[in-house]
C-alpha positions in Angstrom: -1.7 12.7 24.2 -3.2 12.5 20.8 -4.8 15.5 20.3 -5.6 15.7 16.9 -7.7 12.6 17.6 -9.4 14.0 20.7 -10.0 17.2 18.8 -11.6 15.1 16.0 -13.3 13.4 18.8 -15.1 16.7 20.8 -15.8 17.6 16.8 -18.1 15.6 16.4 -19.7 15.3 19.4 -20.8 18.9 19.2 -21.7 17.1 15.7 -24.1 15.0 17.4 -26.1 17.6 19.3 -26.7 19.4 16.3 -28.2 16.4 14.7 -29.0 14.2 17.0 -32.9 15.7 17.5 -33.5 16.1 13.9 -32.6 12.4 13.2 -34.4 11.0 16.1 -37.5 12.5 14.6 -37.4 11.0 11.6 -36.5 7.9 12.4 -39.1 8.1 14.2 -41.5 8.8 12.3 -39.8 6.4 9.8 -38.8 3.6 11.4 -36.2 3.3 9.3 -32.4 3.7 9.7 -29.1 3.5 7.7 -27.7 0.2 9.3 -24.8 -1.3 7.3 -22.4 -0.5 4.7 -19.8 -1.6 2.8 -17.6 0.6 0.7 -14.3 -0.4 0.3 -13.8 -3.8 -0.4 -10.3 -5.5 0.1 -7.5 -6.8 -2.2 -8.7 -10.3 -2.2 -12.8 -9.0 -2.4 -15.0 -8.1 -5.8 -14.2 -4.8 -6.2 -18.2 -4.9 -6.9 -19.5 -6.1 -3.5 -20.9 -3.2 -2.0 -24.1 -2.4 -0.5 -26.6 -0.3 1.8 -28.5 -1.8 4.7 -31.7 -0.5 5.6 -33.1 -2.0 8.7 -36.4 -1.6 10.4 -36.1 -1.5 14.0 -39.9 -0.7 14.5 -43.0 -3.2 15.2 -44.6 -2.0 12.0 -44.1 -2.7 8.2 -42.6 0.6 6.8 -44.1 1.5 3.3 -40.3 2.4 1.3 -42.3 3.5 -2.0 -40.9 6.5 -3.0 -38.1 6.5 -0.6 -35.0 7.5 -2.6 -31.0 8.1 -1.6 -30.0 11.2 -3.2 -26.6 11.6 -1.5 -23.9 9.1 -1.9 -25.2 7.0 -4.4 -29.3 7.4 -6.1 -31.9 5.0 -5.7 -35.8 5.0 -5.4 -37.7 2.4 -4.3 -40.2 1.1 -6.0 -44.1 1.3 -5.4 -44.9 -1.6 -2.9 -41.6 -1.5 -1.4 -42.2 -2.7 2.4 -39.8 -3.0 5.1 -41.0 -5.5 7.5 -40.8 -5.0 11.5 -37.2 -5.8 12.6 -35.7 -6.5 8.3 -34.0 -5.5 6.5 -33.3 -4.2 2.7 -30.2 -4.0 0.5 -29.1 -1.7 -2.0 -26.2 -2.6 -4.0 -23.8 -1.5 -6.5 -24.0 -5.1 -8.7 -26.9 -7.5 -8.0 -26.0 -10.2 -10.4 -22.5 -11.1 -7.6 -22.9 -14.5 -6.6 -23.2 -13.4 -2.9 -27.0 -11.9 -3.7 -28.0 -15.0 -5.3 -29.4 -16.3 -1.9 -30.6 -12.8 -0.5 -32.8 -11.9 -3.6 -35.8 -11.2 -1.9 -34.9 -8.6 0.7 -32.3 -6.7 -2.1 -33.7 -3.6 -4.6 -31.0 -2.3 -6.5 -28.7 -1.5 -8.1 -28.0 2.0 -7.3 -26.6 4.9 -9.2 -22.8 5.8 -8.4 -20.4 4.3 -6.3 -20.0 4.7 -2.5 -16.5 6.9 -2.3 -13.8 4.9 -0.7 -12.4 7.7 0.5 -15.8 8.8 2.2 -18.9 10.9 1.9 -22.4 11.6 3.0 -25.0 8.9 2.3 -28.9 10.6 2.9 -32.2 8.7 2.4 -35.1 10.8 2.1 -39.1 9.9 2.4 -41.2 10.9 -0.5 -42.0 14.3 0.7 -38.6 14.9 0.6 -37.4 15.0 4.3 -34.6 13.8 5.9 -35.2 10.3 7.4 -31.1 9.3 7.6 -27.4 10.8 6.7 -24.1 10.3 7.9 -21.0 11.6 6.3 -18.8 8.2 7.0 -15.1 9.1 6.8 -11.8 6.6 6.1 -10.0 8.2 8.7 -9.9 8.5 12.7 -12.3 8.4 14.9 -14.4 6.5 11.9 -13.2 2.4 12.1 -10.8 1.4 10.1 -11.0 -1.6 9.2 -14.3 -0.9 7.0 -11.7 1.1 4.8 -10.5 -2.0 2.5 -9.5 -4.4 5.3 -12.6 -6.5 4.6 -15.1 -5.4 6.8 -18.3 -3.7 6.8 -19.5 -0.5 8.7 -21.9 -2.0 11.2 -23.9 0.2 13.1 -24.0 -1.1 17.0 -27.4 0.5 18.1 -30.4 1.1 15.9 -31.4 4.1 17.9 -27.8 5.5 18.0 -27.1 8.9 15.9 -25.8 8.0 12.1 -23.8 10.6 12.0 -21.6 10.1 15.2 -18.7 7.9 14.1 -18.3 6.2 17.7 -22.4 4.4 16.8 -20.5 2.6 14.1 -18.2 -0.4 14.5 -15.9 -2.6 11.8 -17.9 -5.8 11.2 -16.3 -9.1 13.1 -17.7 -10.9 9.9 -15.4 -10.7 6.8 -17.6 -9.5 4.0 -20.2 -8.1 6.9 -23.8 -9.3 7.6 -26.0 -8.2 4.8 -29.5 -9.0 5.8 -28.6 -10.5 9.1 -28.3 -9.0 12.7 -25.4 -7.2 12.7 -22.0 -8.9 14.2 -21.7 -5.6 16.8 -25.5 -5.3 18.0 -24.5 -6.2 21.5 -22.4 -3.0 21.5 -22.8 0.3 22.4 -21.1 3.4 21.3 -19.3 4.1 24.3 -16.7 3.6 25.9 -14.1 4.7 23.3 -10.5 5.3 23.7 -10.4 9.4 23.3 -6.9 9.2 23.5 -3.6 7.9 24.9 0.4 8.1 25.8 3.3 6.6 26.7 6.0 8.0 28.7 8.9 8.1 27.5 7.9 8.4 24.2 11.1 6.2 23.0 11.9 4.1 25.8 15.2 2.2 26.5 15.7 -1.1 28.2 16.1 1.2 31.2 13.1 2.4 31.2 9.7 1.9 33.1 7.0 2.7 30.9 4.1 4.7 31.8 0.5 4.1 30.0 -2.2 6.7 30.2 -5.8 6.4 28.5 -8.7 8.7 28.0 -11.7 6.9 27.7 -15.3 8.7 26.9 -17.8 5.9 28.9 -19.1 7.8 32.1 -17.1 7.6 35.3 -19.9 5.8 36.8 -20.5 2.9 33.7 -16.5 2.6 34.0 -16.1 0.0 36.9 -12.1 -0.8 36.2 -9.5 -0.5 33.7 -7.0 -3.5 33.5 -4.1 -3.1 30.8 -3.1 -6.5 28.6 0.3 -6.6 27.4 2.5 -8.8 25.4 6.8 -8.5 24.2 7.6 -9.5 21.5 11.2 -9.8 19.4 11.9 -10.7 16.0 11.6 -14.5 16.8 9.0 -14.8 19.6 6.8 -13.2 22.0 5.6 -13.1 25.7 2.1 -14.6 27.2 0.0 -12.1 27.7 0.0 -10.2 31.4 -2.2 -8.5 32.6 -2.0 -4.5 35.1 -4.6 -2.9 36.7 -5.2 0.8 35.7 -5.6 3.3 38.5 -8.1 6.1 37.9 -6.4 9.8 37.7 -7.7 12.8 37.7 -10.8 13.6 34.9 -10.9 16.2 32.1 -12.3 17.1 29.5 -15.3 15.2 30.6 -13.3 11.5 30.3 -12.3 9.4 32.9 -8.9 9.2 32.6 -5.9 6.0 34.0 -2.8 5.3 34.1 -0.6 2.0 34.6 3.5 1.8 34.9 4.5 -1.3 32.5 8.3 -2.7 33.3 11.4 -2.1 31.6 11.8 -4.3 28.4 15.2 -5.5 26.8 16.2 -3.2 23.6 14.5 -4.6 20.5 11.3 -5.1 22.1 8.2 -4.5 20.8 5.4 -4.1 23.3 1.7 -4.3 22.6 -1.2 -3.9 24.4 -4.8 -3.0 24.8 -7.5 -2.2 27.5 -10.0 -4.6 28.8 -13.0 -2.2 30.5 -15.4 -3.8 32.7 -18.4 -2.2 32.6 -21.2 -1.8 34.6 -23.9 -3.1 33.2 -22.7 -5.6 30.6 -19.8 -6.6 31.5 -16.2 -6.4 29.4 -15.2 -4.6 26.5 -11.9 -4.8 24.9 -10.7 -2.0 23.0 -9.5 -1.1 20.5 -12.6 -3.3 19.1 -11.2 -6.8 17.1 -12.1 -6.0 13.8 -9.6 -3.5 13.5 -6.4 -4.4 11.6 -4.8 -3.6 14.5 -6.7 -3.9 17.6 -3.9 -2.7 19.8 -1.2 0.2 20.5 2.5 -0.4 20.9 5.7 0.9 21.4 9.6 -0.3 20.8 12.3 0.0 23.0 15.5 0.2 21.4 18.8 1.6 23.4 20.5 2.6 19.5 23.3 0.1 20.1 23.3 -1.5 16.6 26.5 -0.1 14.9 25.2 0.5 11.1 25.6 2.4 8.1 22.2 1.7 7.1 18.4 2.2 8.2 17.8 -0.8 10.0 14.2 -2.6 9.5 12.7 -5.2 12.1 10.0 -7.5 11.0 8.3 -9.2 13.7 6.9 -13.0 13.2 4.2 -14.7 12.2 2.6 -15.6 15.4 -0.7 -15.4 16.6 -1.0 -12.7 18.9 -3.6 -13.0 22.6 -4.5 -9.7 22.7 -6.8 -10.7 19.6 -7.7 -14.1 19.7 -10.3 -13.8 16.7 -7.6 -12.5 14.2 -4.6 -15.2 14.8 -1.0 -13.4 13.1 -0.8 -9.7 13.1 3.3 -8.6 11.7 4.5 -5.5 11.6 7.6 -3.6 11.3 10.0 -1.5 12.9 12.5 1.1 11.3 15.2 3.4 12.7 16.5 6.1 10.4 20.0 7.4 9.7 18.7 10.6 10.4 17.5 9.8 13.5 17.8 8.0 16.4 14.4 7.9 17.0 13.0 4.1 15.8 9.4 4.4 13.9 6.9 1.9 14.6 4.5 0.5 12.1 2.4 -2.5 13.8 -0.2 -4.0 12.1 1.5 -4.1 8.5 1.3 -7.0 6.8 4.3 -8.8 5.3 3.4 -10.9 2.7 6.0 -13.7 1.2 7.1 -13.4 -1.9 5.3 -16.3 -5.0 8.8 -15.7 -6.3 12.0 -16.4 -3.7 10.1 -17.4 -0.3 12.4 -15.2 1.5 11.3 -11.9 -0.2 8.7 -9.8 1.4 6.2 -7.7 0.3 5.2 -5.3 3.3 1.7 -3.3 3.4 1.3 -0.8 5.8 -1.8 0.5 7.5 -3.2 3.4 5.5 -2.6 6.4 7.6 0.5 4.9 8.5 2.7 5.1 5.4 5.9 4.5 5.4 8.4 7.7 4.1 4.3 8.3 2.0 4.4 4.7 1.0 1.8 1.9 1.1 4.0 -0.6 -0.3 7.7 -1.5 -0.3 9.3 -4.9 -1.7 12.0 -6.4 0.7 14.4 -8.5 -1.5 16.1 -11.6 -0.4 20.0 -10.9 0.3 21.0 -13.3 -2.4 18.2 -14.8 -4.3 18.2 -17.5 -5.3 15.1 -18.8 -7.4 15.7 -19.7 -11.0 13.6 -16.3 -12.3 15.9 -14.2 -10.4 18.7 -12.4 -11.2 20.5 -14.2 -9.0 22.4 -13.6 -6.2 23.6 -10.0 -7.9 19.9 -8.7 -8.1 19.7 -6.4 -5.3 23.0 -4.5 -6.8 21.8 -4.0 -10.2 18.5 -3.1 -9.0 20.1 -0.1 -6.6 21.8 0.7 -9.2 19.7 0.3 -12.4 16.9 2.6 -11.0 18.9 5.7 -10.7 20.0 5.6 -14.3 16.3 5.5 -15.4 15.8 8.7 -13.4 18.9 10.2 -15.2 16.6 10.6 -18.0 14.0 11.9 -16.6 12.1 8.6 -16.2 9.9 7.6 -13.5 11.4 4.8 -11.4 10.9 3.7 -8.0 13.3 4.3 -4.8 15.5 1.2 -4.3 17.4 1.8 -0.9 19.5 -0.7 0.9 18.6 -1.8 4.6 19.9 -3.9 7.8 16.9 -5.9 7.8 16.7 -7.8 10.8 14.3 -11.0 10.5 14.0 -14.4 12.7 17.0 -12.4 14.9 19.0 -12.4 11.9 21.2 -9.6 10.5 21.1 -9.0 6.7 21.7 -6.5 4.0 18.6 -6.6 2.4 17.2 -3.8 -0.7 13.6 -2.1 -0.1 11.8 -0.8 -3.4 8.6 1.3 -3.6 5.2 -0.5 -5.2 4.2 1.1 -8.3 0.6 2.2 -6.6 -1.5 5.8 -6.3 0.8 6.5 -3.2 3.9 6.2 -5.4 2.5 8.6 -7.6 1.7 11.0 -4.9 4.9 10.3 -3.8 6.4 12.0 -7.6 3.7 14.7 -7.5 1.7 13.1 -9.7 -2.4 12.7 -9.9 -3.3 9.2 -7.4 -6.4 8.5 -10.2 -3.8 7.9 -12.8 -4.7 4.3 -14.4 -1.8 1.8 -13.6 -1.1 -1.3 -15.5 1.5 -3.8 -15.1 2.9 -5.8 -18.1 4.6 -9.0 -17.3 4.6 -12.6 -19.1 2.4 -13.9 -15.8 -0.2 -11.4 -15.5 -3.5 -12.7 -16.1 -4.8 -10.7 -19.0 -3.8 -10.5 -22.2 -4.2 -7.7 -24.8 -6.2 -8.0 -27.9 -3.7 -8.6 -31.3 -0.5 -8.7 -28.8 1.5 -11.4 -27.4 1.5 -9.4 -24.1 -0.1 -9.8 -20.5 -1.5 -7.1 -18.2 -3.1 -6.6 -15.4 -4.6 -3.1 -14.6 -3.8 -1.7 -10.9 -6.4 1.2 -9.9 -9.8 2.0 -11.3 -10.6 -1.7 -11.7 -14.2 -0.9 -12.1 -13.1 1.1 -15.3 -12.2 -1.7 -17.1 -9.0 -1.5 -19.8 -10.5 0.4 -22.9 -8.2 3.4 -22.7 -5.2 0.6 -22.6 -6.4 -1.2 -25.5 -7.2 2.0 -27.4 -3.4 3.2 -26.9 -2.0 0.1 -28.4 -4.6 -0.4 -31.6 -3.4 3.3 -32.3 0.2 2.4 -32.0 -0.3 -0.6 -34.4 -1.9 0.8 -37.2 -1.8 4.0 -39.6 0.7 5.7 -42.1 3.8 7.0 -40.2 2.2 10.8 -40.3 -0.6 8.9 -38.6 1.9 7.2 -36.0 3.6 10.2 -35.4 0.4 12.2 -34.7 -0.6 9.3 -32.3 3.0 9.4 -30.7 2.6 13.3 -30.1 -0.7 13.0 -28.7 -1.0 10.1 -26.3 2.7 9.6 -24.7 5.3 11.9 -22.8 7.5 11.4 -26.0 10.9 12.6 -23.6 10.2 10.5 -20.8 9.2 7.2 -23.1 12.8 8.0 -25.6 14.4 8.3 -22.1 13.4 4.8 -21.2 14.5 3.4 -24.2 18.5 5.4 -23.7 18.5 3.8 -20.1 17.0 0.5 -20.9 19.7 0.3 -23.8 22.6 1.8 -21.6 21.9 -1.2 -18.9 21.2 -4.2 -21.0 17.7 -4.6 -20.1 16.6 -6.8 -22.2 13.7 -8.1 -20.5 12.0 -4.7 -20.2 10.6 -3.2 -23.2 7.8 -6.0 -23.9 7.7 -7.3 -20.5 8.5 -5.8 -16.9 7.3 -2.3 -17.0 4.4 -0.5 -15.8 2.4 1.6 -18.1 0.4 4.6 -16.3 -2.0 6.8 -18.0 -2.1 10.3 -16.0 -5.8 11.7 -16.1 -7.0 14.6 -17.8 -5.8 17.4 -18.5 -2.4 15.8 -18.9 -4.0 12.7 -20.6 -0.5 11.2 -21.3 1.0 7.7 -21.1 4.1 7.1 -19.7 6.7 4.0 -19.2 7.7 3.0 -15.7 10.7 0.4 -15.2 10.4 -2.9 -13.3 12.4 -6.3 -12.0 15.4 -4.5 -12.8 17.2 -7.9 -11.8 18.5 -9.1 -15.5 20.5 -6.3 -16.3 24.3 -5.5 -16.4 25.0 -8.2 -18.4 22.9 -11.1 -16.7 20.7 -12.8 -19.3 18.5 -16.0 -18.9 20.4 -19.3 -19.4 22.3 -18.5 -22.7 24.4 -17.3 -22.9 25.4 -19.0 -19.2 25.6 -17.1 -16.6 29.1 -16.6 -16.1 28.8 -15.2 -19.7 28.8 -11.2 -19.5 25.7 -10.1 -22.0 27.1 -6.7 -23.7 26.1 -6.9 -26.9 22.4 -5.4 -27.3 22.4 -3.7 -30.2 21.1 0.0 -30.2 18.2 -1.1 -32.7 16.8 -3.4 -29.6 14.0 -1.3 -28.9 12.8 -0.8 -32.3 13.0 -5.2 -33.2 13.8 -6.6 -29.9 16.4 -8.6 -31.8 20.5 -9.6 -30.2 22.5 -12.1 -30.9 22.0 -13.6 -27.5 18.9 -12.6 -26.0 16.0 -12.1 -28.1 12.7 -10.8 -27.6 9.3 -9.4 -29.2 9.4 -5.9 -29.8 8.4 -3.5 -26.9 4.5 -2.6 -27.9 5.6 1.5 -27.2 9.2 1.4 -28.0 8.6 0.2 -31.5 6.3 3.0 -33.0 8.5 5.3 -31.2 11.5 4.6 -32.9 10.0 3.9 -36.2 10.2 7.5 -36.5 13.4 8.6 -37.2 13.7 11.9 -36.1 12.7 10.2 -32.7 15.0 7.6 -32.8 18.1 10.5 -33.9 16.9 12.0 -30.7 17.2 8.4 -28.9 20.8 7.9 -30.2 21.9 11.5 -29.4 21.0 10.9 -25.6 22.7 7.7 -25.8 25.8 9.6 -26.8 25.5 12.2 -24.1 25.0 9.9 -21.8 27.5 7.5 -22.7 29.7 10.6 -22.2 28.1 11.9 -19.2 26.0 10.2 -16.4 26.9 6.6 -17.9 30.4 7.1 -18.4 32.9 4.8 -17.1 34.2 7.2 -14.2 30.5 8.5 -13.1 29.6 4.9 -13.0 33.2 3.4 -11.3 32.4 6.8 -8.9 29.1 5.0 -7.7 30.3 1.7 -7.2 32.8 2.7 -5.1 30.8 4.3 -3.1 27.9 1.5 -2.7 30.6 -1.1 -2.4 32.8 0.5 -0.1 29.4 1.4 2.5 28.2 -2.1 2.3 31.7 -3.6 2.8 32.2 -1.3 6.2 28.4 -2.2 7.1 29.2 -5.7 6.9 32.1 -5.1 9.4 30.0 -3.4 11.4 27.6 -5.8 11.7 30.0 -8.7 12.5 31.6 -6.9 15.0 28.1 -6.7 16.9 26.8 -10.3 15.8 29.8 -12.1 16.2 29.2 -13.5 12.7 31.8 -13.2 9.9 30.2 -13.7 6.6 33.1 -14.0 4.1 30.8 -15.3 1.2 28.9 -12.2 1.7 31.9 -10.4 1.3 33.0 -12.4 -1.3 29.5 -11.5 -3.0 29.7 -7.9 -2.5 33.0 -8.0 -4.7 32.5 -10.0 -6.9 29.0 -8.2 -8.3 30.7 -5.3 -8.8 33.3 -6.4 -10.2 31.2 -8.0 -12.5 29.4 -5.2 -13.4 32.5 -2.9 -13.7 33.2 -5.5 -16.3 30.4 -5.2 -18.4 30.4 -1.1 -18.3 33.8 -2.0 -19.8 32.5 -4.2 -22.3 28.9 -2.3 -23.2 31.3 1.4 -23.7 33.5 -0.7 -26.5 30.6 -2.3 -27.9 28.8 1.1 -28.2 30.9 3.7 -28.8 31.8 2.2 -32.2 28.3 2.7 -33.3 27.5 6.1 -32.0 30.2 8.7 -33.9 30.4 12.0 -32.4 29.3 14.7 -35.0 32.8 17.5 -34.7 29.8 20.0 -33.5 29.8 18.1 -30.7 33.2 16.9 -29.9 33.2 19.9 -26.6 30.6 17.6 -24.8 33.3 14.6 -24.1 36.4 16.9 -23.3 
């Protein structure tokens, strides 16, 4: 059973009867309640669009002057302020969106603040300073989820129901939600609700009958049957949807509880399913409710017979699904361990195709639901093959271009191979973190940080740079602190430049991007290709981040061609951006920094250590060994299962790093020329 969820659950029912008479009242006397909001809007939504609902559910007009939110967000109405018998008013957070233009007369904003996205408690009191509404809304269970950034509204189902109990509020079926309107879920009622559920056994095998149990808060006598939809699915297709009946067990806990027995499934299955109630007095209810993002439960049998040296990843396909008619495709993803043989589930993430190479994949998982802490990982093509690529060698310079930024002290994203398994097919496929608030949890670092990503295609540019951005988190911020770093960087004396240096970046971290950007060929990366996150205060510093690692080791864009192995950047690149066959504008942070030379000594010291050290020709020979030999033994593995020899893969595998093994060769004799070792120093390369 879940029982943090049914603990949550019993929570705040004792909630409720705390409030519950204390509310009534004042609504009551009122005639007012808190009936809509929406606080989190989605990627694809103004981050702008939010609002309050009043609604009056009363057969008199409600006088609102004077009435004032002081929780939440802060707002007074105005004298002559009337609420109408059964209307509605708005509040909102930006009253000149085009979306209000046709629901001026009912809106009185804007508020003060911003409703948390993470939640809080919204309270509206009458003049005399009472209570007349509050909840404290929450983004996590038993609140809906799918108000929490997935594009819907909170919708309350019942005027009359308590604000405060989480179960009286449903995710709006309307994208965007109903402002002003009747509310998408006022034929609802708060109960029944899933309290809880299980499977048995928890990680079935294709021997295995599968037993379903559900808790349900409703009333044994409102509750007139239970029937269990289900669909299979597998990496290519699914199942129609059949249909069990649920047999009542014993009750606890004051639910009615019911079980059903589902049959074995082949391995590789992914089972879904949801429960259709029938009610009654009204009917069915399905549940979970359809404006979830995922308005079912699962489970994945898998008997562990897929010989592999790597995780293994399923992605399921991009089919509508029955048990939701209303919401068409709903992916998700599967992923076993090496640690374990245990498979983790994550239905309901999206997978999002790549702008780039159609066969990458962006995959977003449900919040709550994280993957390894992360929100967002990028799932690389095996060899790609789209003209802005690196090629068909991108996933191995990638795995292997990150690390050496971490060598340094540099903050890089995890870039881990995987048997991905897509459409049925087997392939060896990279998975690399989003730059994102989780990511910086991830590192230990503050989730407010201000991210922005420079790239040639980003939609913003930056004032007296040739340079393109586009800011990540705090969009409704705006970019000044951005723009103020790089004016700074661009002007002054070089005391002044130095002072700015000192006090705005993490000088070791930003010199350490520079050695491993140098040490890799990375060309592409100092103007273009990074992101650049601003940690709050009290650290208050800026810091580099390293991105699209794919046009490094030699690999440059169409000349010299491709078969031409690029070791030549000079160790001034940073400072001019110039080579004599890749050229580019200088890097907006790695210029100032090494226009001071003491900086730039420190720069070509590291570079000598680590020329020496981590980046010498046996440390790096040592990991491509290693990555080539596991992949090479995977790739058995995986065509003694499959059936399915892939030579050119092999082929590939080889010929990358041998490739790269070349240019280490070639980048060492260009470089160690140019950096003589002071005799002080001669112990370090013993």
């Amino acid at each position: 059973m879940i029982s943090l969820q049914r603990f949550l659950s019993l929570l705040n029912l004792c909630l409720v009867l705390i409030v519950i008479g204390a509310a009534q009242n004042a609504r009551a006397s009122s005639g007012v309640v808190i009936n809509e909001i929406f606080y989190n809007a989605s990627d694809d939504q103004s981050i702008n669009y939010e609002f309050i609902e009043l609604y009056n559910p009363s057969d008199d007009a409600v006088d609102l002057s004077g009435f004032a939110f002081t929780d939440g967000v802060i707002f007074q109405f105005p004298d002559g302020a009337l609420l109408p018998p059964k209307g509605f008013r708005l509040v909102v957070s930006d009253s000149s969106l085009g979306e209000w233009n046709r629901r001026q007369g009912i809106i009185f904003g804007v508020y003060s603040g911003r409703l948390d996205n993470t939640g809080e408690r919204i309270r509206l009191r009458s003049p005399d300073g009472s209570i007349v509404d509050e909840l404290d809304y929450d983004d996590s269970l038993p609140w809906p989820r799918g108000a929490d950034g997935y594009g819907s509204s909170l919708e309350k189902v019942q005027p009359y129901e308590p604000s405060n109990d989480p179960y009286a509020w449903r995710s709006s079926l309307t994208p965007g939600g109903t402002p002003g309107m009747i509310n998408s879920t006022a034929a609802d009622s708060s109960r029944p609700v899933v309290m809880s559920w299980s499977i048995s056994p928890p990680h079935p095998r294709s021997t295995d009958e599968v037993r379903i149990e559900v808790a349900l808060d409703g009333g044994e006598e409102a509750i007139l049957a239970v029937d269990l939809r289900y669909e299979v699915w597998s990496t290519v297709s699914k199942s129609s949807m059949k249909t069990l009946s649920m047999d009542p067990v014993a009750s606890s806990d004051g639910f009615v509880h019911y079980k059903a027995v589902l049959p074995a499934q082949s391995s590789q299955s992914l089972v879904r399913f949801n429960w259709r109630i029938g009610l009654a007095d009204r009917g069915n209810v399905i549940l979970p409710h359809d404006a979830e993002p995922r308005p079912f439960e699962s489970y994945f049998v898998y008997d562990n017979e897929i010989p592999t040296l790597l995780p293994i990843l399923w992605m399921f396909p991009d089919k509508a699904t029955s048990l939701s008619p209303s919401q068409g495709a709903i992916r998700g993803v599967a992923v076993k361990p090496l640690e374990s043989d245990a498979v983790e589930l994550y239905d309901g993430a999206r997978i999002i195709h790549s702008l780039v190479d159609k066969t990458g994949r962006k995959i977003k998982f449900l919040k709550g639901e994280e993957f390894r802490g992360d929100r967002t990982i990028n799932i690389s093509p095996e060899c790609p093959t789209h003209p802005n690529s690196g090629g068909a060698d991108t996933n191995h310079k990638e795995h292997l271009a990150f690390p050496i930024f971490r060598d340094q002290g540099v903050l890089a994203p995890r870039c881990d191979w995987y048997r991905v398994i897509e459409s049925g097919v087997h392939g060896q496929r990279t998975a690399t973190q989003q730059v994102n608030e989780k990511f910086l949890e991830i590192n230990q670092l503050d989730p407010d940080a201000d991210i922005y990503k420079i790239a040639y295609n980003e939609p913003n540019s930056i004032p007296g740079y040739s340079i393109h951005y586009s800011k990540q988190t705090n969009l409704e911020e705006g970019p000044d602190d951005l723009f103020e770093l790089f004016a700074l960087l661009k002007s002054g004396s070089e005391d002044e430049l130095k002072a700015t240096i000192q006090r705005y970046l993490e000088l070791d971290k930003v010199i350490g991007y520079s050695v491993a950007g140098v040490l890799i060929g990375n060309w592409d990366g100092f103007f273009n290709n990074m992101f650049l996150i601003h940690l709050p205060y009290p650290v208050d510093l800026w810091q580099c981040v390293p991105w699209d690692l794919d046009k490094t080791f030699g690999y440059t864009d169409g000349f010299p061609p491709h078969s031409t192995t690029f070791a030549e950047m000079p160790l001034e690149f940073p400072l001019n951006g110039k080579a004599r066959l890749a050229s580019r504008q200088p890097g907006p942070i790695s210029r100032p920094v090494h226009q001071i030379a003491e900086y730039n000594e420190e720069y070509l010291q590291r570079v000598r250590e680590a020329l020496w050290g981590v980046f010498s020709l046996e440390e790096m020979d040592r990991r491509i060994k290693e990555i080539e030999a596991l992949l090479l033994e995977d790739l058995q593995l995986e065509a003694d299962y499959t059936g399915v020899y892939r030579t050119r893969r092999k082929n590939q595998i080889e010929s990358t790093y041998d490739t790269i093994r070349t240019f280490l060769q070639l980048r060492h004799d260009y470089l160690r020329p140019l950096l003589f070792t002071p005799v002080e120093n001669w112990s370090l390369y013993d």
